[in-house]
N, CA, C and O atoms as a printed pandas DataFrame, in Angstrom:
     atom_number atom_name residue_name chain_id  residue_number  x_coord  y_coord  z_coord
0              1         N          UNK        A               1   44.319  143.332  121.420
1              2        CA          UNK        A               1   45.062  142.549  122.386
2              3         C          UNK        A               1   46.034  141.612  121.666
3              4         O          UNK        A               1   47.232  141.575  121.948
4              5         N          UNK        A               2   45.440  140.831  120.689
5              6        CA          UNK        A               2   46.603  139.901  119.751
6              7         C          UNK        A               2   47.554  140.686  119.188
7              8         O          UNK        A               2   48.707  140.268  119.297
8              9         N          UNK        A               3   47.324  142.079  118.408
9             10        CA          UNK        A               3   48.017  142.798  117.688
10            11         C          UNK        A               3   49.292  143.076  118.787
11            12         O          UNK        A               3   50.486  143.027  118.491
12            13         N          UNK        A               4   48.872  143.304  119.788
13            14        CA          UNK        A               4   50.082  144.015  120.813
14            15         C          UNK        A               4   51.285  142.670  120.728
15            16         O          UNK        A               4   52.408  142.727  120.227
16            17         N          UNK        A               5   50.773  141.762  121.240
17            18        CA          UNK        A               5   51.185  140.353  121.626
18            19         C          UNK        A               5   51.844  140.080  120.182
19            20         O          UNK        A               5   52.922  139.498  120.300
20            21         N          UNK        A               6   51.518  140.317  119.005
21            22        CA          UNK        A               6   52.520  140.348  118.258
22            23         C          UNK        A               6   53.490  140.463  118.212
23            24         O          UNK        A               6   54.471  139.723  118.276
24            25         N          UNK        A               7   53.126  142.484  117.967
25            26        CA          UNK        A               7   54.698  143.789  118.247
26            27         C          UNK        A               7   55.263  142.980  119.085
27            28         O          UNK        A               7   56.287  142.502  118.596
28            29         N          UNK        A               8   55.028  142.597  120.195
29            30        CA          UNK        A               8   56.065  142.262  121.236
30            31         C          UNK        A               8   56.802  140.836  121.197
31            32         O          UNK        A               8   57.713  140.446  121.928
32            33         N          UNK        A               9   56.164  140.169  120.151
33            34        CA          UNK        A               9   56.787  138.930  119.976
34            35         C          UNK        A               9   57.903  139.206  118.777
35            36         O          UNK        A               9   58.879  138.474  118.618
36            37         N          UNK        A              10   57.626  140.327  117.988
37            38        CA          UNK        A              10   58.567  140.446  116.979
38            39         C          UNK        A              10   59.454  141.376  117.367
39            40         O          UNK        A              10   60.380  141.450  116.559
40            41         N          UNK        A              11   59.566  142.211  118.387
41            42        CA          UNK        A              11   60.283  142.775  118.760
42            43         C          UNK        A              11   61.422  142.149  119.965
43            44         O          UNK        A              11   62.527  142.655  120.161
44            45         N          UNK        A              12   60.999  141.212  120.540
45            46        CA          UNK        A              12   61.552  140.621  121.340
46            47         C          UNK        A              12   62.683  139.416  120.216
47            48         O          UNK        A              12   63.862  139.126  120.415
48            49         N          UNK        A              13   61.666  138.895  118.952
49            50        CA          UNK        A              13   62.547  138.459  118.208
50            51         C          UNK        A              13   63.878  139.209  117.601
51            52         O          UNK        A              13   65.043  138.904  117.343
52            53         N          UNK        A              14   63.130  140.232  117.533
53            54        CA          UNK        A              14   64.607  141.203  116.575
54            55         C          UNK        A              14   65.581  141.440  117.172
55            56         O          UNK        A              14   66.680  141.764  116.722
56            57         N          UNK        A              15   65.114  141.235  118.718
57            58        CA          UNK        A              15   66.184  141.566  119.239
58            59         C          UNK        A              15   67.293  140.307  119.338
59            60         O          UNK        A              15   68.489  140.379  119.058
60            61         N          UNK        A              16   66.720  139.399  119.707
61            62        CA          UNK        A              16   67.679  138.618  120.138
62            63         C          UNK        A              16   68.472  138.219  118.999
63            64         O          UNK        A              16   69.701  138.221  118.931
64            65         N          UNK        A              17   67.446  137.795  117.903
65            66        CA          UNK        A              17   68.420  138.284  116.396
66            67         C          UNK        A              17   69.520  139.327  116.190
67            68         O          UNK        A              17   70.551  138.914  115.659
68            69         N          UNK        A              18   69.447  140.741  116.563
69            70        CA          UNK        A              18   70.568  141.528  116.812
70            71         C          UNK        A              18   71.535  141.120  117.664
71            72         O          UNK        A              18   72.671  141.563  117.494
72            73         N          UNK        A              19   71.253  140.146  118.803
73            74        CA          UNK        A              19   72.461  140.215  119.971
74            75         C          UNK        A              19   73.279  138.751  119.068
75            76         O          UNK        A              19   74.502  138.629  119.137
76            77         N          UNK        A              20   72.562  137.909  118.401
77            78        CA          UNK        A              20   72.968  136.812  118.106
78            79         C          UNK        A              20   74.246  137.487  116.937
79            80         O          UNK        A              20   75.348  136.943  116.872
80            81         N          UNK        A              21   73.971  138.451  116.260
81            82        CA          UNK        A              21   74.658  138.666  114.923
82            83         C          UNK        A              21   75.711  139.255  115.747
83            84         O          UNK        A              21   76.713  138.543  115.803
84            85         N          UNK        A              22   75.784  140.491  116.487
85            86        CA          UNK        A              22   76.689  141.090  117.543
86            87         C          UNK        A              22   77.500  140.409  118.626
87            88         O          UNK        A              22   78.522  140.943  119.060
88            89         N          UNK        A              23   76.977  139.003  119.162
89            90        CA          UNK        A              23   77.878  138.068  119.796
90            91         C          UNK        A              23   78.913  137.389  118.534
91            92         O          UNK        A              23   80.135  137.410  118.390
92            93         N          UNK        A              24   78.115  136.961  117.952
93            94        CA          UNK        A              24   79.150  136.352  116.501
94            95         C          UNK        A              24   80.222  136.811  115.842
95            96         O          UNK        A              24   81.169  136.187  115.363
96            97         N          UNK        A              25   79.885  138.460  115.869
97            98        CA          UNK        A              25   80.467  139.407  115.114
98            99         C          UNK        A              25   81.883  139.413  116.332
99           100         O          UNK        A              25   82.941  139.065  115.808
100          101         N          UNK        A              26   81.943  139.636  117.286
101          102        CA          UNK        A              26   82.751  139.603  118.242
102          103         C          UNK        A              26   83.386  138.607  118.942
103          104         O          UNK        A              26   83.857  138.765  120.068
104          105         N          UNK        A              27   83.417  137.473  118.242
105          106        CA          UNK        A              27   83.871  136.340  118.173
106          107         C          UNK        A              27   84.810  135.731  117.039
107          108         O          UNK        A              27   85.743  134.930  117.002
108          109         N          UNK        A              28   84.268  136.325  116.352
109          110        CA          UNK        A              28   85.493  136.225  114.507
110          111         C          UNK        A              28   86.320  137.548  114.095
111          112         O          UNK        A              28   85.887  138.482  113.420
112          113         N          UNK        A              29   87.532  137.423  114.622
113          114        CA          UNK        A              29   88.550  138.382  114.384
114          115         C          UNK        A              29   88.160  139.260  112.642
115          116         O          UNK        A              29   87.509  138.565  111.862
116          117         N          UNK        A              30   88.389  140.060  112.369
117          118        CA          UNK        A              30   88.354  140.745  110.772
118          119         C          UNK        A              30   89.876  140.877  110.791
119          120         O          UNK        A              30   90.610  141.601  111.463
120          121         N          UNK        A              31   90.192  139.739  109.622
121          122        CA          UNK        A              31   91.616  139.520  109.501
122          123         C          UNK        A              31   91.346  139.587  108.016
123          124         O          UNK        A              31   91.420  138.495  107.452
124          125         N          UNK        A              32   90.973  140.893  107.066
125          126        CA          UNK        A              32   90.734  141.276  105.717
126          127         C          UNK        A              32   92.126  141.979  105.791
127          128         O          UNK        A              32   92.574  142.739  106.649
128          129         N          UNK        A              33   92.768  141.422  104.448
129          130        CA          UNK        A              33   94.038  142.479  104.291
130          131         C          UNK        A              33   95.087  141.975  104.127
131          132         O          UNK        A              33   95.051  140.873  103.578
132          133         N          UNK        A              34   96.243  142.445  104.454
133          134        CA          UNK        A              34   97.625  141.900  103.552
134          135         C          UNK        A              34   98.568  141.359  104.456
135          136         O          UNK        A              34   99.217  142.346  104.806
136          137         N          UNK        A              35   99.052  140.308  105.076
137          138        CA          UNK        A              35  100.324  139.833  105.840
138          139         C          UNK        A              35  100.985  139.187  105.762
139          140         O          UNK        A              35  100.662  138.260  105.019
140          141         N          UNK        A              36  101.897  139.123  106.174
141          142        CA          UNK        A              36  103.267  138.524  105.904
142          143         C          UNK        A              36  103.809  137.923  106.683
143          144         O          UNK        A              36  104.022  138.686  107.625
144          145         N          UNK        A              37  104.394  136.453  106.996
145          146        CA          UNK        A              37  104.764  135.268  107.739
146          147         C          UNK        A              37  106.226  136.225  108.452
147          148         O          UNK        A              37  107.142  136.637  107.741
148          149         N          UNK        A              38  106.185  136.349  109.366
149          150        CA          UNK        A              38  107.160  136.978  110.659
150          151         C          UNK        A              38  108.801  136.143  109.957
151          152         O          UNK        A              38  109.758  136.871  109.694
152          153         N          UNK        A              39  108.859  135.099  109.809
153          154        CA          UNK        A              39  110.036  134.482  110.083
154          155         C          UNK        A              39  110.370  133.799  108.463
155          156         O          UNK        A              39  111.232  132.955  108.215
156          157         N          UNK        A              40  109.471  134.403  107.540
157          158        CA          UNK        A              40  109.364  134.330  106.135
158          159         C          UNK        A              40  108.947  135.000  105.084
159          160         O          UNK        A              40  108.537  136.140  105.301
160          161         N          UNK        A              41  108.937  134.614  104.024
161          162        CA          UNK        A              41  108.209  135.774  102.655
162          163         C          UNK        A              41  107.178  135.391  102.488
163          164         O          UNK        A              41  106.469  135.967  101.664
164          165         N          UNK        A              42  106.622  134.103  103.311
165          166        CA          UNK        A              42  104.718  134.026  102.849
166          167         C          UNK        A              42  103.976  135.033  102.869
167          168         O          UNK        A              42  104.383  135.956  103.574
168          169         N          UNK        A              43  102.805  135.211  102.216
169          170        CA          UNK        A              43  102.636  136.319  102.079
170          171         C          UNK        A              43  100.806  135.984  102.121
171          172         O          UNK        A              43  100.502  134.942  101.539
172          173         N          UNK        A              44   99.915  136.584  102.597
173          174        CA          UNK        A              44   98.588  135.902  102.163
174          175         C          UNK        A              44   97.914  137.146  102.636
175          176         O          UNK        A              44   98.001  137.816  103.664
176          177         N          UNK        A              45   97.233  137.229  101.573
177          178        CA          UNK        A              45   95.865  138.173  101.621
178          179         C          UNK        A              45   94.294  137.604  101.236
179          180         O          UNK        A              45   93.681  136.993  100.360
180          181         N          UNK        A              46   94.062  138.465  102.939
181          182        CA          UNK        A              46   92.398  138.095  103.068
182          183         C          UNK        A              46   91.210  139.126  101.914
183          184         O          UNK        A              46   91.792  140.121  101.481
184          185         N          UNK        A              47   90.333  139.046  101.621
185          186        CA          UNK        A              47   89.510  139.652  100.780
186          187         C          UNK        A              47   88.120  139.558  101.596
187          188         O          UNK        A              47   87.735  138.607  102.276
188          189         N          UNK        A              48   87.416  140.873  101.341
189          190        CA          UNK        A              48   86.488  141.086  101.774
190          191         C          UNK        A              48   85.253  140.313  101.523
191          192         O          UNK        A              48   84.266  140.250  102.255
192          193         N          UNK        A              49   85.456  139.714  100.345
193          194        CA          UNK        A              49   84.228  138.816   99.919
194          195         C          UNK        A              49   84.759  137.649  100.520
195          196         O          UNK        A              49   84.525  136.788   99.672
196          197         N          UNK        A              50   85.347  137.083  101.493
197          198        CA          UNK        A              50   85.697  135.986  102.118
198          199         C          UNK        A              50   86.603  135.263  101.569
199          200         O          UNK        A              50   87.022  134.294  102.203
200          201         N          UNK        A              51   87.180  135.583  100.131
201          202        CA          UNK        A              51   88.583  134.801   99.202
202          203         C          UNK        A              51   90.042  135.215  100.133
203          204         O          UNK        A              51   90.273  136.111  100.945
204          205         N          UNK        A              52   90.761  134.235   99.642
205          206        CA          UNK        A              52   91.691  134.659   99.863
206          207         C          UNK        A              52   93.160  134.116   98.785
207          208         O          UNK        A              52   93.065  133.077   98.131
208          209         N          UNK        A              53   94.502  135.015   98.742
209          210        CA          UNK        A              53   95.385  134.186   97.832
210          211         C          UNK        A              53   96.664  133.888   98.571
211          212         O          UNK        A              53   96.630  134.670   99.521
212          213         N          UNK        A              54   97.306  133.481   98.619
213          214        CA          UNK        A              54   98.423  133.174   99.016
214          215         C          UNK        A              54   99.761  132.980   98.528
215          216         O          UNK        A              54   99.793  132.602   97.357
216          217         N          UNK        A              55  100.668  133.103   98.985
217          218        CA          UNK        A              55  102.375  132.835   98.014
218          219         C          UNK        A              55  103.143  132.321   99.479
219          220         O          UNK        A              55  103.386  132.955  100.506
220          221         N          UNK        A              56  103.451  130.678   99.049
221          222        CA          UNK        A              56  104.316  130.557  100.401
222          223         C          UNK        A              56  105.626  130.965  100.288
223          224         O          UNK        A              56  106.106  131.703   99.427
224          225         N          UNK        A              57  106.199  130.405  101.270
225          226        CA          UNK        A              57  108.000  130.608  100.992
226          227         C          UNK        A              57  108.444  129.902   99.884
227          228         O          UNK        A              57  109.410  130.594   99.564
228          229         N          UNK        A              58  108.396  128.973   99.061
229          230        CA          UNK        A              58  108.851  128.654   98.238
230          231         C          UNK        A              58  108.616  128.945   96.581
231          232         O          UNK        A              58  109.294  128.625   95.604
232          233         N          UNK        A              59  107.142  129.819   96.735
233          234        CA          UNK        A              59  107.013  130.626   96.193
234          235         C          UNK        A              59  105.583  130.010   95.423
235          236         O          UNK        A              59  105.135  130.556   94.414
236          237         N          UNK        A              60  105.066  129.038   95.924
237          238        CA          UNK        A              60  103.750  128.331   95.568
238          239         C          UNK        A              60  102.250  129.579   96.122
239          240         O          UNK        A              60  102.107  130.289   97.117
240          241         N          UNK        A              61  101.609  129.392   95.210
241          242        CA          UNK        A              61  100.580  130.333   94.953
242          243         C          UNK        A              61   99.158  129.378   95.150
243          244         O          UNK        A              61   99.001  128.348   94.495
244          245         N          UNK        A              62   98.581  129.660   95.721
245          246        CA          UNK        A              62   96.944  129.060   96.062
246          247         C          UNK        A              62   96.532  130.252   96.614
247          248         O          UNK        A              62   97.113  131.158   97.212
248          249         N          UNK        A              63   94.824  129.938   96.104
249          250        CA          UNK        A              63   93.490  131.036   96.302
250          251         C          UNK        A              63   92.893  129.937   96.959
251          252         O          UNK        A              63   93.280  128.810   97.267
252          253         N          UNK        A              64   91.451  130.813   97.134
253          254        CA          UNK        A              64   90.128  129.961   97.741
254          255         C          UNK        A              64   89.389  131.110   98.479
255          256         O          UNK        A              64   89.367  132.336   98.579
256          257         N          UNK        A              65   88.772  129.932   98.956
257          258        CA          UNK        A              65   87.676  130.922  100.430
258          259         C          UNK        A              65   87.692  130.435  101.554
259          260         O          UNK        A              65   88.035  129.269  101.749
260          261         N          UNK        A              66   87.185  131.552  102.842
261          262        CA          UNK        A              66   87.916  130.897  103.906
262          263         C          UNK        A              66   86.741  131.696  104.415
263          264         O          UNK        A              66   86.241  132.721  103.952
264          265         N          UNK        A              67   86.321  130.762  105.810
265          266        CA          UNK        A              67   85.059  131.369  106.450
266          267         C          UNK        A              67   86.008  131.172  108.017
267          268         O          UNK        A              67   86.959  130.411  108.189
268          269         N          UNK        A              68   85.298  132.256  109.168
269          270        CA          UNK        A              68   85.497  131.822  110.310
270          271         C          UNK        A              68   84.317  131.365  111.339
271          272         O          UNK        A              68   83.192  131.849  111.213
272          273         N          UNK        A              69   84.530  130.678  112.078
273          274        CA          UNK        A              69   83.683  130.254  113.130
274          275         C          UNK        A              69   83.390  130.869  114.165
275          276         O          UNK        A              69   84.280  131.710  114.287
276          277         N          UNK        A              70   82.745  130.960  114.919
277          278        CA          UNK        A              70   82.317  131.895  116.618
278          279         C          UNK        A              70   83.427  131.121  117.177
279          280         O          UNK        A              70   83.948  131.984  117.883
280          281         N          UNK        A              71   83.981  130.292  117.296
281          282        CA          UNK        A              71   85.297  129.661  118.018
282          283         C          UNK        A              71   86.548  130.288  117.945
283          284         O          UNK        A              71   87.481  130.328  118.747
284          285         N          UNK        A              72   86.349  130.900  116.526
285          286        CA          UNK        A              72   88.072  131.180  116.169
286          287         C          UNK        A              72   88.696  130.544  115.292
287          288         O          UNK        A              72   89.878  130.664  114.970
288          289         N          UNK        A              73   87.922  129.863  114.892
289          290        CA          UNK        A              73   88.507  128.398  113.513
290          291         C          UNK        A              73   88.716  129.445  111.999
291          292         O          UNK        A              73   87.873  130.090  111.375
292          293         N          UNK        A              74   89.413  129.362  111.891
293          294        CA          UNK        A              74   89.326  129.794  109.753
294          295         C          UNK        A              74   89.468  128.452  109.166
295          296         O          UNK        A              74   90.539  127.845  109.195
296          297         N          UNK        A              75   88.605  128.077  108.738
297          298        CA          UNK        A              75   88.168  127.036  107.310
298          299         C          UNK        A              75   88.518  127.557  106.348
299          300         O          UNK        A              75   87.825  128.401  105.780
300          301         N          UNK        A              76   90.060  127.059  105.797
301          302        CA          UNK        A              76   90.118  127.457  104.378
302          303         C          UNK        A              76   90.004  126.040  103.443
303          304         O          UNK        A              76   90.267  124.867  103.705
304          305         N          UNK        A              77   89.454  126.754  102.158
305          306        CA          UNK        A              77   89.012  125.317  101.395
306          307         C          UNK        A              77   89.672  125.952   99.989
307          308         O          UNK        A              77   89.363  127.026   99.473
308          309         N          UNK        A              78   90.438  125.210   99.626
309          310        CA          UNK        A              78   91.165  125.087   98.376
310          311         C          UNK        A              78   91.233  124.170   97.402
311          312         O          UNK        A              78   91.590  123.004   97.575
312          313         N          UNK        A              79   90.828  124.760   96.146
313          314        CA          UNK        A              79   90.643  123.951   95.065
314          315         C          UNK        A              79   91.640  123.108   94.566
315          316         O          UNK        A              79   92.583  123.895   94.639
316          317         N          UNK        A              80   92.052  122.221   94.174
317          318        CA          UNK        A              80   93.052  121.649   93.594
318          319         C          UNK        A              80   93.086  121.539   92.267
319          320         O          UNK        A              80   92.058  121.984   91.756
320          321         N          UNK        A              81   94.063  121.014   91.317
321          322        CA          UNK        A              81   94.734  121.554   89.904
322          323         C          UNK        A              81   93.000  120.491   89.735
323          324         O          UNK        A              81   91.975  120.795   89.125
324          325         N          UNK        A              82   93.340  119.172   90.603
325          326        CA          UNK        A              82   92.108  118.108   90.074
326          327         C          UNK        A              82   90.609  118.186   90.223
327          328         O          UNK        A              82   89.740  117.480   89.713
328          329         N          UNK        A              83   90.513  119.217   91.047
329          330        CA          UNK        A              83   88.891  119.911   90.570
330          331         C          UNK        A              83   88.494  119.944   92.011
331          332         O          UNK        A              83   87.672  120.744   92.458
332          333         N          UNK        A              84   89.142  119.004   92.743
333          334        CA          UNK        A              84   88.714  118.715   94.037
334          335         C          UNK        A              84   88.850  119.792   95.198
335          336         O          UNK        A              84   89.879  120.461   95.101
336          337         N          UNK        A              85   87.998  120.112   96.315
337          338        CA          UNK        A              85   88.174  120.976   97.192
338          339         C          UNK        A              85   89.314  120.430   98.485
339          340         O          UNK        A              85   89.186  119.257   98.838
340          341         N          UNK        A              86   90.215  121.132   99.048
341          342        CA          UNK        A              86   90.495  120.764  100.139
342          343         C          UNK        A              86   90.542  121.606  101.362
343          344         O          UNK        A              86   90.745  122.816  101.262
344          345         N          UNK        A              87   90.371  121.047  102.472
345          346        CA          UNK        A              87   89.747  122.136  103.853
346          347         C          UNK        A              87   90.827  121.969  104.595
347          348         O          UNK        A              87   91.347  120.860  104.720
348          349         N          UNK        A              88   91.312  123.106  105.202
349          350        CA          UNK        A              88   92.618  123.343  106.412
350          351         C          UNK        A              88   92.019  124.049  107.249
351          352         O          UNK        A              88   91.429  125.050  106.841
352          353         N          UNK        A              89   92.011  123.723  108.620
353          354        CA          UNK        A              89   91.218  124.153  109.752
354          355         C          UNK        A              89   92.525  125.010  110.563
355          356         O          UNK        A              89   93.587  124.403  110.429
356          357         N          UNK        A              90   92.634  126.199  111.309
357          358        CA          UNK        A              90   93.368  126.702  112.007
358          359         C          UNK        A              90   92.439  127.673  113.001
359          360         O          UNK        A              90   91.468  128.347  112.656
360          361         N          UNK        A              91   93.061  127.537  114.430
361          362        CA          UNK        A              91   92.446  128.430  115.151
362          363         C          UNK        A              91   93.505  129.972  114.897
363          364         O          UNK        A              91   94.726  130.119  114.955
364          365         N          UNK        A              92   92.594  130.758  114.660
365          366        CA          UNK        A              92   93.287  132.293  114.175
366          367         C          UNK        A              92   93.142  133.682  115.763
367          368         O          UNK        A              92   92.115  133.774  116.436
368          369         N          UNK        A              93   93.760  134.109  115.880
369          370        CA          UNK        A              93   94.248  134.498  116.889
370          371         C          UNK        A              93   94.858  136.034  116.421
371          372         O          UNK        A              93   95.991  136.096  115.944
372          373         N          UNK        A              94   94.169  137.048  116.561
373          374        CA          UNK        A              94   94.510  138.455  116.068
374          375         C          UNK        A              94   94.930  139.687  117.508
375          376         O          UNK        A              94   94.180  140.211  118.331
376          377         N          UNK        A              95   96.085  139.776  117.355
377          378        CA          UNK        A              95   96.652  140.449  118.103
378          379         C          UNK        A              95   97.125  141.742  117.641
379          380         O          UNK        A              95   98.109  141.578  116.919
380          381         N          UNK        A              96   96.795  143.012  117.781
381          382        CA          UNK        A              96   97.079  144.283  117.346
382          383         C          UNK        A              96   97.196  143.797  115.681
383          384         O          UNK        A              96   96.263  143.219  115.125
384          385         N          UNK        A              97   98.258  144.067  115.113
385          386        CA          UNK        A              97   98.615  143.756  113.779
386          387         C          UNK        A              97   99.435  142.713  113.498
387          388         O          UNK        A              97  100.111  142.663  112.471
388          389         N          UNK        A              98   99.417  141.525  114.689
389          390        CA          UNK        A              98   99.893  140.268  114.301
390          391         C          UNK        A              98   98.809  138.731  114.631
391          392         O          UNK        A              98   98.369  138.095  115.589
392          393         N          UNK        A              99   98.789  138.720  113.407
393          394        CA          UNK        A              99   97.904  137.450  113.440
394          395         C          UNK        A              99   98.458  135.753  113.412
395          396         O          UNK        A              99   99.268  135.381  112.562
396          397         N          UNK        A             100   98.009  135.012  114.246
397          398        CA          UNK        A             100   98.385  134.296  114.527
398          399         C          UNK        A             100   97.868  132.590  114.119
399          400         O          UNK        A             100   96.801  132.337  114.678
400          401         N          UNK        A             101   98.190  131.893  113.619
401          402        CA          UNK        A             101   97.559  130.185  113.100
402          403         C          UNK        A             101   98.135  129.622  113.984
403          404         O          UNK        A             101   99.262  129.825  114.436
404          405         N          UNK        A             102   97.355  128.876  114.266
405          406        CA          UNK        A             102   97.374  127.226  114.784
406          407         C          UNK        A             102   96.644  126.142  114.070
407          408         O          UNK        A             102   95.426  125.967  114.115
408          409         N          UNK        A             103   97.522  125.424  113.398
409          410        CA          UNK        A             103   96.828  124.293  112.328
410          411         C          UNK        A             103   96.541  123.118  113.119
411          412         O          UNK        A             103   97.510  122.414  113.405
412          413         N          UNK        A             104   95.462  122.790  113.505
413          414        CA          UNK        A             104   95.227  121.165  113.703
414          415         C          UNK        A             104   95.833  120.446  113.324
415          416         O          UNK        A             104   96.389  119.794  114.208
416          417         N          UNK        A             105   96.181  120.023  111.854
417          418        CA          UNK        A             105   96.512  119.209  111.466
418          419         C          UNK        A             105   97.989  118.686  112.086
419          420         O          UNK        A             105   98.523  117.625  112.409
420          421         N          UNK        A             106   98.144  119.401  112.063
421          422        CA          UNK        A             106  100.294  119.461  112.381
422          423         C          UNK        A             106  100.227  120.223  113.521
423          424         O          UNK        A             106  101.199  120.912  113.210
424          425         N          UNK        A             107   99.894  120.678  114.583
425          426        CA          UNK        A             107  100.359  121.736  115.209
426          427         C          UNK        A             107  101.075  122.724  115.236
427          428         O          UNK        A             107  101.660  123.203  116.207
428          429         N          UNK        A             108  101.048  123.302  113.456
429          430        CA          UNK        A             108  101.874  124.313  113.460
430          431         C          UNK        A             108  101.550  125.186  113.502
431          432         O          UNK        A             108  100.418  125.398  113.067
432          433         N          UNK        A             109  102.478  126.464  114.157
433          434        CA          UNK        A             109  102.237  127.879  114.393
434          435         C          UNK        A             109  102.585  128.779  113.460
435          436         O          UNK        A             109  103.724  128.571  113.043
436          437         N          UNK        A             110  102.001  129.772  112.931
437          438        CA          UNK        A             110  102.305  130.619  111.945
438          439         C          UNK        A             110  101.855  131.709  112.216
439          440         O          UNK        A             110  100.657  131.943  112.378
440          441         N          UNK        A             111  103.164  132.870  112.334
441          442        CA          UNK        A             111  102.875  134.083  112.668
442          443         C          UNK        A             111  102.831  135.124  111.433
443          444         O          UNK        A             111  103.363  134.856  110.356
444          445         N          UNK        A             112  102.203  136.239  111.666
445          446        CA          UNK        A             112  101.953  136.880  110.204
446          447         C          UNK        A             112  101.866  138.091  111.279
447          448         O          UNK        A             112  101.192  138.223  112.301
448          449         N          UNK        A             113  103.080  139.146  110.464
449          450        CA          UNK        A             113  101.861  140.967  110.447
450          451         C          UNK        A             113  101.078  141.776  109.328
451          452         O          UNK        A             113  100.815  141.293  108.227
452          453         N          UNK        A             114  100.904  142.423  109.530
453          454        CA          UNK        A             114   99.880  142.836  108.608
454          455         C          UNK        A             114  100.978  143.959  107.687
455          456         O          UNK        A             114  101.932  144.498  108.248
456          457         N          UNK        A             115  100.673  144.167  106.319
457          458        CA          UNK        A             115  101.601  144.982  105.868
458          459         C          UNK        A             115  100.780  145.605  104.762
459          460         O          UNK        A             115   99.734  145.145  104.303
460          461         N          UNK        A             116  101.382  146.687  104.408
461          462        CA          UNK        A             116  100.304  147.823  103.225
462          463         C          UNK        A             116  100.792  146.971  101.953
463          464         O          UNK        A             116  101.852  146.419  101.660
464          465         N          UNK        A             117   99.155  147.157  101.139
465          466        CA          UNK        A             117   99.019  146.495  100.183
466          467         C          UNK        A             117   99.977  147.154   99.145
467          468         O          UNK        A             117  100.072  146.688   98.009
């Protein structure tokens, strides 16, 4: 009688564990890969291990890692020359092959498509 009451407690766990990873999963766009600022030469590529590098328009280069949230947020955190980390919050917004930022900080918009590596 306990043994059953187990199975069914761990099965009822696994599950909801599966729906939790599968709601999440469908909540954070997979924006891995190569794009390019619509109205510029920025250029930033996502990496599968969660890094990413970047080249803006002026031709400045920064890496790091960048996680997303069940919201839609990308947290990117970038190291500085001085050792120090810094965090830029944007809600990310993936539309066919154009991805889209919205920075908190500034309210700026930044459009990107995706382009072969």
């Amino acid at each position: 009688m306990m043994n059953d009451k187990l199975k069914y407690i761990q099965a009822v766990t696994g599950l909801l564990a599966a729906m939790t990873i599968l709601v999440s999963c469908l909540h954070s766009p997979d924006i891995t890969g190569r794009w390019q600022e619509t109205r510029g030469r920025a250029i930033i590529e996502f990496h599968d291990d969660y890094t990413f590098s970047t080249v803006d328009n002026m031709g400045l280069a920064l890496s790091g890692t960048y996680t997303i949230d069940n919201k839609g947020t990308v947290h990117f955190r970038i190291k500085t020359d001085e050792g120090e980390t810094e965090t830029i919050d944007a809600r990310v917004r993936l539309y066919e092959d154009e991805l889209i930022f919205n920075f908190s900080d500034t309210d700026e918009v930044e459009r990107y498509k995706k382009v072969e590596p």
